[in-house]
KOLBAGU-361632 format. One record per residue (C-alpha): residue in one letter; z, y, x. Coordinates in Angstrom, 2 decimals. Example, Ala and Ser with C-alpha at 12.3 -4.5 7.8 and 13.67 -1.06 7.14 Angstrom:
BEGIN
{"a",{7.80,-4.50,12.30}}
{"s",{7.14,-1.06,13.67}}
END
This chain:
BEGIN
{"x",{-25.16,-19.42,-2.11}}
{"x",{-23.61,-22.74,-0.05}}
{"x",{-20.29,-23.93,-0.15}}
{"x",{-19.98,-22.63,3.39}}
{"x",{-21.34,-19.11,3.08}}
{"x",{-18.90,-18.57,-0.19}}
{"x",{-15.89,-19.86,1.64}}
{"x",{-16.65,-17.25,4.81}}
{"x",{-16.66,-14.34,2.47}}
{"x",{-13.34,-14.96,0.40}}
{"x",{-12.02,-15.31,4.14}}
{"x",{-13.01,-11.18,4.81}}
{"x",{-9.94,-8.41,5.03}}
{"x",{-9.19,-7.58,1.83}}
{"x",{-10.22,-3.55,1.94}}
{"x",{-13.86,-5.49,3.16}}
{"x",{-14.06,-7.14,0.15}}
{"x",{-13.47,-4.79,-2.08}}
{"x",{-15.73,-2.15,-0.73}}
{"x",{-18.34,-5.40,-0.83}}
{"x",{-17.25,-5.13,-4.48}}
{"x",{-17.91,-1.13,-4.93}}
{"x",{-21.04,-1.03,-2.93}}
{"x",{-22.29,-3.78,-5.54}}
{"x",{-21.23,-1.76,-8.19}}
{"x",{-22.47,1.63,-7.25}}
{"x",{-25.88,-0.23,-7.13}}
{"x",{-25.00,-0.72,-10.97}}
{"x",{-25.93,2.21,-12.49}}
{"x",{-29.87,2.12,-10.67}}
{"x",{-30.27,-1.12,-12.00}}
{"x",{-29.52,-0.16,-15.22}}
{"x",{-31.92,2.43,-15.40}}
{"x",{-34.39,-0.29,-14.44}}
{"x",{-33.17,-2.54,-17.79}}
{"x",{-32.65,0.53,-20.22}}
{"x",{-34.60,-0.97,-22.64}}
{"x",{-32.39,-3.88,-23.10}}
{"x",{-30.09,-3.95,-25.51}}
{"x",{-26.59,-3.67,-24.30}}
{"x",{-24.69,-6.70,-24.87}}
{"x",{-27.63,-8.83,-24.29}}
{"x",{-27.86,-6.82,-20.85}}
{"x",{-24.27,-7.59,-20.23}}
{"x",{-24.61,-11.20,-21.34}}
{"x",{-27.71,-12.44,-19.93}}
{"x",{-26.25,-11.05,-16.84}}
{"x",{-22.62,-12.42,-16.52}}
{"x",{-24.27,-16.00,-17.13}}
{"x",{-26.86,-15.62,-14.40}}
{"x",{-23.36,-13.92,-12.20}}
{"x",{-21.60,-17.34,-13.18}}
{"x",{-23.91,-19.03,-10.87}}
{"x",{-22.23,-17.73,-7.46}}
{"x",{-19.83,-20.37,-7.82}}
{"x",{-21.50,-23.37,-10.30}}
{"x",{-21.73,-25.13,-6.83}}
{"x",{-17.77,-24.96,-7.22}}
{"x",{-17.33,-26.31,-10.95}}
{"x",{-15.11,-28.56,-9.94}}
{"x",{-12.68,-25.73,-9.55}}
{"x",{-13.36,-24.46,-13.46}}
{"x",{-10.33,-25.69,-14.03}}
{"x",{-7.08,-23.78,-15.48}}
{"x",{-4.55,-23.72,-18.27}}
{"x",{-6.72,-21.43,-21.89}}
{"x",{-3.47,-18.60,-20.63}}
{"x",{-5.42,-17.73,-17.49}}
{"x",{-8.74,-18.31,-19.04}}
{"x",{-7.99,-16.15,-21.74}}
{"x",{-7.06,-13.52,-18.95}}
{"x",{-10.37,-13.80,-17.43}}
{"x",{-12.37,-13.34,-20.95}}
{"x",{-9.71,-10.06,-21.27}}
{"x",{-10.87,-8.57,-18.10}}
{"x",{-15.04,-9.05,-18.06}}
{"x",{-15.58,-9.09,-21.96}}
{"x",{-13.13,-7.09,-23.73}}
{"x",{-13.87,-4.75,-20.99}}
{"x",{-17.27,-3.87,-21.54}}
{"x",{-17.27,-4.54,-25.43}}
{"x",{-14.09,-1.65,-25.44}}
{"x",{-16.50,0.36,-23.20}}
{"x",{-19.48,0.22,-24.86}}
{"x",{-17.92,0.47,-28.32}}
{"x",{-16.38,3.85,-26.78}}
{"x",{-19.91,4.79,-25.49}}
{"x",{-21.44,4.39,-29.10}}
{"x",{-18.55,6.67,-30.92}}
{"x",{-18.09,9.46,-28.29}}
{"x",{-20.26,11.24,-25.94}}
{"x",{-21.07,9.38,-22.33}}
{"x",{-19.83,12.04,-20.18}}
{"x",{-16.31,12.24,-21.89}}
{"x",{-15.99,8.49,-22.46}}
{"x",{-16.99,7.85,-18.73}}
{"x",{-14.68,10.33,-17.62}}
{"x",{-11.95,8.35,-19.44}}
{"x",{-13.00,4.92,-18.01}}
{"x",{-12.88,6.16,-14.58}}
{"x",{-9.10,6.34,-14.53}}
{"x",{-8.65,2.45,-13.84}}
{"x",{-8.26,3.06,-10.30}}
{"x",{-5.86,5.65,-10.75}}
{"x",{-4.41,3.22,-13.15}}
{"x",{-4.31,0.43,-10.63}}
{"x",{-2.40,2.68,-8.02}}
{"x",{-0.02,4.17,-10.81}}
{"x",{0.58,0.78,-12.41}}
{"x",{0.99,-1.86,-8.84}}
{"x",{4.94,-1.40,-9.52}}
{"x",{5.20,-2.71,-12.79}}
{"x",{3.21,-6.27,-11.63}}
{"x",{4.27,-6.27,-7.89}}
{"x",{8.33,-5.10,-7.60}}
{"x",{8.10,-5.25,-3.69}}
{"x",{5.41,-2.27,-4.25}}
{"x",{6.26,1.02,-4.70}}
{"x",{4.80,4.30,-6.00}}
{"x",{4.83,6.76,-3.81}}
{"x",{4.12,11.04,-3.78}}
{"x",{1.26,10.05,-1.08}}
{"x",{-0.02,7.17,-3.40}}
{"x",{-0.18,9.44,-6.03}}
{"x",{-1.53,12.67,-4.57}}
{"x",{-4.05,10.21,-3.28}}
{"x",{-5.07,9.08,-6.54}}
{"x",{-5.56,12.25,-8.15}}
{"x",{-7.64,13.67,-5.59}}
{"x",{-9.68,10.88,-6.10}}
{"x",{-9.80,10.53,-9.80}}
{"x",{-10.58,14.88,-9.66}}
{"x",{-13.32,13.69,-7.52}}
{"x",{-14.67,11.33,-9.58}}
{"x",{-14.27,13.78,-12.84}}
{"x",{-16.31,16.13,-10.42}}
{"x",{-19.41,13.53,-10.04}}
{"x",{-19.11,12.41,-13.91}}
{"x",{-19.38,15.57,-15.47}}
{"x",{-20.70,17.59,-13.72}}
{"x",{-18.29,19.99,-13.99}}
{"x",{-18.59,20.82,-17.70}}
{"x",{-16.70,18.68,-20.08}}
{"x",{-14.86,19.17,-23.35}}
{"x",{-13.19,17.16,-25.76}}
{"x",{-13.18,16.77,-29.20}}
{"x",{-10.91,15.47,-31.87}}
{"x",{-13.90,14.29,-34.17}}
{"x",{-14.56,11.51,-31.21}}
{"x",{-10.79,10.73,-30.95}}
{"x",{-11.76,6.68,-31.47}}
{"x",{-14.01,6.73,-29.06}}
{"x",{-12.16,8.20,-26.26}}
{"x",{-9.37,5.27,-27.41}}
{"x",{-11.33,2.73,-26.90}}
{"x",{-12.44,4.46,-23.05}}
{"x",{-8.62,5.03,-22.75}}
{"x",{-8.55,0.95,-23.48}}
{"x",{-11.39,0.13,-21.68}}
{"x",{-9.43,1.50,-18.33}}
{"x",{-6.11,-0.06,-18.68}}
{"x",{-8.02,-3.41,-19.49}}
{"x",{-9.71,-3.27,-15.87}}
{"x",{-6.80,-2.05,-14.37}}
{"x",{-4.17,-4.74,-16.25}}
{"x",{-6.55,-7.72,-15.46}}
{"x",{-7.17,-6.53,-12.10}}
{"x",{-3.41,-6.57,-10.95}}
{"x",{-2.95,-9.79,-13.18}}
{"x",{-4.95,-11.40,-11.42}}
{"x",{-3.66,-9.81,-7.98}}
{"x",{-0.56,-12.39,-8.51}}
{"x",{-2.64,-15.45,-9.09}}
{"x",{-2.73,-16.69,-5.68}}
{"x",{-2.88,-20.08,-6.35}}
{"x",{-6.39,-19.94,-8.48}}
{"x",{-9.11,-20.63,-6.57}}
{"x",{-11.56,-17.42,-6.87}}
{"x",{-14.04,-19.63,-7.77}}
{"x",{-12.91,-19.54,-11.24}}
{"x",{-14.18,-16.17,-11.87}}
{"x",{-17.42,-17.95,-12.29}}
{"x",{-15.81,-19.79,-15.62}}
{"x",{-14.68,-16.12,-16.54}}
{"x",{-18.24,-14.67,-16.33}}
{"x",{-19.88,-17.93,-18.05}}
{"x",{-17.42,-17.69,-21.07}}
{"x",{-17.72,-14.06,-21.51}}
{"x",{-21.57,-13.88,-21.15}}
{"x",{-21.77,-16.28,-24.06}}
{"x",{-19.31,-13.80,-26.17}}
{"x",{-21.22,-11.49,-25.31}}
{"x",{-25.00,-12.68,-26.19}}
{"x",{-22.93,-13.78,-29.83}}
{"x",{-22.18,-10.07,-29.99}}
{"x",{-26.06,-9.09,-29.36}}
{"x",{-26.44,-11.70,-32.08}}
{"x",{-24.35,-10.29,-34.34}}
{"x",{-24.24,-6.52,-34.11}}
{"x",{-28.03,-6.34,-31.75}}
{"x",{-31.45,-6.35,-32.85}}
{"x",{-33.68,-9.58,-31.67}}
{"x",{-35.18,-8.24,-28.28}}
{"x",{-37.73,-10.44,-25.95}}
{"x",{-37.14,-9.82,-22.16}}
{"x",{-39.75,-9.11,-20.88}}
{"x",{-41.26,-10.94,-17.54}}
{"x",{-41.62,-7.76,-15.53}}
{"x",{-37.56,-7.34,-16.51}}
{"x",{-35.77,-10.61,-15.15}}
{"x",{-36.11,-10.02,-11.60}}
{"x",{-33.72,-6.65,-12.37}}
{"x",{-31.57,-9.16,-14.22}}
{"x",{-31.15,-11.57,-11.69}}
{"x",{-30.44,-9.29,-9.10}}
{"x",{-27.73,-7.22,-11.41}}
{"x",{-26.30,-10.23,-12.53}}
{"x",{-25.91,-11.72,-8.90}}
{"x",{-25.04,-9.10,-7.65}}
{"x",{-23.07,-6.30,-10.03}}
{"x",{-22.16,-8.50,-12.56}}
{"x",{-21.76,-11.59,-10.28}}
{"x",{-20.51,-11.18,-6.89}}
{"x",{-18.88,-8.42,-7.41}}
{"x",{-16.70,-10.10,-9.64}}
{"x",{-15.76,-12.52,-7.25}}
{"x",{-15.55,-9.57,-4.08}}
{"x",{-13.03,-7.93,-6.00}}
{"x",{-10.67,-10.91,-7.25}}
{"x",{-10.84,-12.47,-3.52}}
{"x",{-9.86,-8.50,-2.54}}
{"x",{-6.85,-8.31,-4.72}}
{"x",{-4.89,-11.27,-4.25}}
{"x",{-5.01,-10.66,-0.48}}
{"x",{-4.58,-6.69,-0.32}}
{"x",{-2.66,-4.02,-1.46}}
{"x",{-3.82,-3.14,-4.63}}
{"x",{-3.15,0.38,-4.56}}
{"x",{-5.30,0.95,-1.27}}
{"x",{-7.89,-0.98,-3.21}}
{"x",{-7.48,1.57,-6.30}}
{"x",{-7.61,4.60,-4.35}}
{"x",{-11.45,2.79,-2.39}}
{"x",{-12.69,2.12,-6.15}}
{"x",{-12.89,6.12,-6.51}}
{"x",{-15.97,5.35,-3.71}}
{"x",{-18.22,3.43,-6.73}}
{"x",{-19.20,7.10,-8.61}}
{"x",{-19.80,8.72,-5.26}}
{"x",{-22.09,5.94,-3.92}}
{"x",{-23.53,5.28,-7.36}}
{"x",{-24.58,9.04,-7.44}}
{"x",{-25.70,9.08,-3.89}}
{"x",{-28.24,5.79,-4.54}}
{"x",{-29.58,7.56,-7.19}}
{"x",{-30.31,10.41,-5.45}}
{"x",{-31.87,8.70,-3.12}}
{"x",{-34.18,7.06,-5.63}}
{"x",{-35.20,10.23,-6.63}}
{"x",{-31.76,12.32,-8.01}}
{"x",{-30.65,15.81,-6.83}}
{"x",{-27.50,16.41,-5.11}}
{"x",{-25.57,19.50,-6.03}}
{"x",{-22.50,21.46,-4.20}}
{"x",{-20.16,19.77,-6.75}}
{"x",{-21.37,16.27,-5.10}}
{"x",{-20.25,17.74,-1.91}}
{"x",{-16.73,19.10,-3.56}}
{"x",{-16.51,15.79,-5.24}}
{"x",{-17.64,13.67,-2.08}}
{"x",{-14.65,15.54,0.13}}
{"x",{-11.90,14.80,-2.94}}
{"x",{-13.23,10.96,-2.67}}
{"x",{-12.86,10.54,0.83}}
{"x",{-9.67,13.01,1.46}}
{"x",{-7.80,10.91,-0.90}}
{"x",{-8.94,7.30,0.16}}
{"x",{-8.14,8.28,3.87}}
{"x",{-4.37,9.89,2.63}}
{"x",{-3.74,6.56,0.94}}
{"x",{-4.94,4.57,3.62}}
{"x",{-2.73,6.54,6.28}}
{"x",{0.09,6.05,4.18}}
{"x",{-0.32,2.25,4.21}}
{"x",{-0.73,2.18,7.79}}
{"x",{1.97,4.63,8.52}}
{"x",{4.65,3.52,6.27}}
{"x",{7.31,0.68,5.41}}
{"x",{5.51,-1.92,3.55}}
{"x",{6.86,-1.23,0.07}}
END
């Protein structure tokens, strides 16, 4: 990616970007399926290193105080190592579930790191319908919880408000150039391949394998990264919560496409999705900017 090209896309409306971002990340769970074999923090790793490289033709701009650095490593890899912890100590459905309510997190929580934003009924109604939505497309309907995987469902729990917390920390960062998510990425894809070092067993990629990887971690794991930081400091980040709720609705519709089966629940779950992104966004347009 030139200097050029990377400057043109921070400059997109915000809600652009971060449906960039969601379309990228609904792509995320295809790919996967393509890398299964891979262990997971190597995945993660190999990936966020190759995602690094969206802005190494920026490196100049890797520059900023270990505080906001730290922030960065807090957001990509205590994210997934909380996630994937939770994945190996309670079932997937369940810990999923739990994960998915860092948009409804972002919406709830915009007060608390923007005072000139408000929660409001609409806002919230809006967010529910979406996060019932998503619950919808996760489970499948059938869900239940048990005490015995009480850890696990902590660490999803922790998983979400990391996202969310990072997400609107670095909403009021304005004066970091987005280019730094690239340091973010590089620093937490070496954690990360430490972690398949440490806790992984050895595992050769194979050749037929790294053109998956290089398109998850430029993509996914990459530009994605940056979509969605460029997306927050410029927009509203509870409009941009209530649009995330569009990642497991696309994610389930590309892999139907690929071969999946769509259900009436996908069509219950589609209508909660969209009903709730289109209240929130008539409520931005519609009211007093608070």
């Amino acid at each position: 990616m030139t200097a050029p090209v990377f400057a043109r896309i921070a400059s997109l409306p915000p809600l652009l970007l971060a449906f960039a971002a969601v379309l990228l990340w609904s792509m995320l769970a295809a790919m996967g399926l393509k890398l299964r074999g891979m262990p997971p923090f190597l995945l993660v790793g190999a990936a966020l290193l190759i995602g690094s490289l969206v802005s190494v033709h920026r490196i100049r701009e890797w520059r900023a105080p270990w505080k906001v650095v730290a922030l960065g490593v807090y957001g990509l890899f205590a994210y997934h190592l909380a996630l994937f912890v939770a994945l190996r100590n309670a079932p997937a459905v369940e810990a999923n579930l739990i994960n998915y309510l860092w948009p409804l997190l972002i919406v709830v929580l915009t007060p608390l790191f923007m005072r000139d934003k408000r929660l409001t009924a609409r806002h919230a109604i809006a967010a529910l319908l979406g996060f019932g939505g998503a619950a919808l497309l996760v489970t499948g309907g059938k869900f239940a919880f048990e005490w015995r995987y009480a850890t696990g469902y902590a660490l999803a729990l922790g998983a979400a408000l990391i996202w969310s917390t990072y997400s609107l920390a670095t909403s009021r960062l304005g004066s970091m150039p987005t280019a730094m998510v690239g340091l973010f990425c590089a620093v937490s894809g070496v954690l990360a391949l430490a972690c398949h070092a440490l806790f992984e067993p050895h595992y050769a990629i194979a050749s037929a394998d790294w053109p998956w990887l290089i398109a998850l971690g430029l993509g996914p794991m990459g530009l994605a990264f940056f979509a969605w930081d460029a997306a927050l400091k410029r927009g509203d980040p509870r409009s941009i919560g209530l649009l995330s709720y569009l990642t497991p609705l696309l994610s389930t519709l590309v892999l139907a496409a690929g071969g999946g089966t769509l259900t009436g629940l996908t069509f219950v779950a589609m209508m909660l999705i969209l009903g709730g992104a289109l209240l929130g966004s008539w409520q931005a347009k519609n009211a007093p900017r608070s």
